[in-house]
N, C-alpha and C positions, 0 to 999 in steps of 0.2 A: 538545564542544558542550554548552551549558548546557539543563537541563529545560528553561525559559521560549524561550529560543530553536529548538529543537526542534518545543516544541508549537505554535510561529509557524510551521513547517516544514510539520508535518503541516496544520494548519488552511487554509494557502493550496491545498495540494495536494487536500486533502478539498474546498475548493470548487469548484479547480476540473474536479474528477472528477466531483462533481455537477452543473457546467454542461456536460460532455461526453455528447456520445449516448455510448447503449450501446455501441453496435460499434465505438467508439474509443478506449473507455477503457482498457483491456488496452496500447493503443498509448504512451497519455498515461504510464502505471504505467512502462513499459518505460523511457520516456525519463527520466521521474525515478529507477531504479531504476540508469543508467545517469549523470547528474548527480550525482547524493549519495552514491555510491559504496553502491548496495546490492545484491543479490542474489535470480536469479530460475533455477526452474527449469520450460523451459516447452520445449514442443516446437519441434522447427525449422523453417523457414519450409520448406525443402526436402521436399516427401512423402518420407514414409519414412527419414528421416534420423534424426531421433532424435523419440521419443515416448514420455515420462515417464508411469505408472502415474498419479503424484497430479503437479498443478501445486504449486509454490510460489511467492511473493515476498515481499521484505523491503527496506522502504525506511523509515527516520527510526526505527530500531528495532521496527517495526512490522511482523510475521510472520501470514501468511495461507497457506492452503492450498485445495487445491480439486480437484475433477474434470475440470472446463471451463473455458477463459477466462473467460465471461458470470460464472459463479460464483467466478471467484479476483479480481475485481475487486471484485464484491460484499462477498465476504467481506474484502478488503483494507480500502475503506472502512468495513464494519460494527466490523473490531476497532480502526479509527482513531478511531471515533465515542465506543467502550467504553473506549479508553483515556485520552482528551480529556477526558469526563465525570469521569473517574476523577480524572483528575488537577487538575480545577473543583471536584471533593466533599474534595478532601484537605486537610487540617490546613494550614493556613500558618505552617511552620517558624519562621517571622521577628518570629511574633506572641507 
């Protein structure tokens, strides 16, 4: 998958994690995390079944970590946000 296509990826998902309440966003991550073929390490719905030290997830190349759902969602978006910028401030190869 191409940069430019990608960052079409993340930007839809970034929106709409910010039109998602809080306590559903965690939900929303899961589903795309499952769609785009990415990767999450998070406790199991089952008590007591498994419960990870730190949370992770990773979807559209984009890697977060966290203590809390509330916080690994946050921080999923904030390094979406850091990367997106980044990638708007960068050199245009083409030029």
């Amino acid at each position: 998958m191409g940069d430019h296509i990608r960052n079409i990826l993340i930007r839809a998902l970034l929106a709409e994690l910010e039109m998602t309440p809080q306590a559903r966003r965690m939900d929303a991550l899961k589903e795309a995390v499952i769609e785009a073929g990415g990767r999450c390490d998070l406790p199991s719905d089952a008590p007591g079944a498994y419960n990870p030290a730190l949370l992770s997830v990773q979807v559209f190349g984009i890697y977060a970590m966290a203590e809390t759902l509330d916080e690994l969602a946050r921080n999923w978006m904030r390094a979406a946000r850091n990367m997106l910028e980044a990638a708007d401030n960068a050199p245009n190869e083409a030029a």
